[in-house]
C-alpha positions as CSV (number, residue, x, y, z in Angstrom):
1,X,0.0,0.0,0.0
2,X,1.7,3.4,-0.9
3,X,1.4,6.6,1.0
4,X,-0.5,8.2,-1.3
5,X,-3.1,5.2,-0.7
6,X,-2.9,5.7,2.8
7,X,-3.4,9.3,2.7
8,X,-6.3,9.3,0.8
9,X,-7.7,6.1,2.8
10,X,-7.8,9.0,6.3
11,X,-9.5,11.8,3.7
12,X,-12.4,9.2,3.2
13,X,-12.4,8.3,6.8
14,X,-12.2,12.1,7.8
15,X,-15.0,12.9,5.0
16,X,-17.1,9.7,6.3
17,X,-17.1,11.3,9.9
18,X,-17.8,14.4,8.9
19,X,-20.9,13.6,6.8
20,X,-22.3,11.9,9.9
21,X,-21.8,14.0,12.3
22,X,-23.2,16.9,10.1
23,X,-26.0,14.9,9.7
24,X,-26.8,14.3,13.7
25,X,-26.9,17.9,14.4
26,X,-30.1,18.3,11.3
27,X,-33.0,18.8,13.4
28,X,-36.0,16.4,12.5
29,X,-38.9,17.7,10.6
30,X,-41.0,16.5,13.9
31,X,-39.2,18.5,16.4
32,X,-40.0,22.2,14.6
33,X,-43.2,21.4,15.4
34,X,-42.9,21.5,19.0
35,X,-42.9,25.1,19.4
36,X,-46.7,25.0,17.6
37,X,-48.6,23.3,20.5
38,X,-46.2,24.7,23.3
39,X,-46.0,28.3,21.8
40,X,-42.4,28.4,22.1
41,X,-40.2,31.3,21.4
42,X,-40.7,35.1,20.8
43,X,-42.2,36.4,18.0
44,X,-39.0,37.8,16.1
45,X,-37.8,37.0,12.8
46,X,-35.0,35.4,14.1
47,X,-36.6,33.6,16.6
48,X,-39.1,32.1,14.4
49,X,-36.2,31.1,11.2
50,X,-33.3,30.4,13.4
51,X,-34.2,26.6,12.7
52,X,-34.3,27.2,9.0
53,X,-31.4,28.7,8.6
54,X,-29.1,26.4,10.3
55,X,-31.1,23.7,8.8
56,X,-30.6,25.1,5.2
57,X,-26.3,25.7,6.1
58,X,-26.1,21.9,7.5
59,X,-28.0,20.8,4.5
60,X,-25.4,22.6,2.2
61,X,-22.4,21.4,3.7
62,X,-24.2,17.8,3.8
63,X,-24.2,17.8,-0.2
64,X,-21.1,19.6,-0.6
65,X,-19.4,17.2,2.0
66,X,-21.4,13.7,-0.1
67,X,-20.2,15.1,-3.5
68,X,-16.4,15.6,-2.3
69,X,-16.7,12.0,-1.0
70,X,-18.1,10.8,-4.3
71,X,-15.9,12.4,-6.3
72,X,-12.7,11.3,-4.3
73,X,-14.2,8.0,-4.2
74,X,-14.6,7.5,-8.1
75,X,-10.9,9.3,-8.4
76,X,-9.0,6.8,-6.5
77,X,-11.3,3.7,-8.5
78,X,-10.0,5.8,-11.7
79,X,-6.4,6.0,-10.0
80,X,-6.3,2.3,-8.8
81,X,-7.8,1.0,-11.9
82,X,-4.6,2.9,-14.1
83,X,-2.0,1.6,-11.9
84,X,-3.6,-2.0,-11.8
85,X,-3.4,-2.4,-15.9
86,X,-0.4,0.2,-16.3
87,X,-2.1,2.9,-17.7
């Protein structure tokens, strides 16, 4: 196994707990509506879209993070696959 193998093994694994991880702090769908039946919260605008806005940053960096995983993924298939048949 070569270094650059290696290397790009711990970008994967980095990449892989970063996806998760970004995905545990999404809040459900079922806990925004919480605040209906309770009345939670003041009345501000930033009050009231604080959820959606860090929903709508985590669920950016969620697909950026997946398509930097796919892409590296399918590089080092591409990478492996030349220096298996000597390309």
């Amino acid at each position: 196994m070569s270094t650059f193998e290696i290397i790009m093994g711990i970008v994967i694994i980095l990449f892989s707990i970063a996806i998760v991880a970004v995905v545990l702090f999404q809040e459900g769908k079922e806990q925004s509506m919480g605040g209906i039946i309770t009345g939670g919260g003041a009345d501000s605008y930033l009050n009231k879209n604080k959820g959606r806005i860090i929903d709508a940053f985590l669920a950016r960096w969620t697909r950026f993070i997946a398509i930097m995983m796919f892409a590296l993924v399918i590089f080092l298939n591409v990478a492996e696959y030349m220096h298996w048949f000597g390309l």
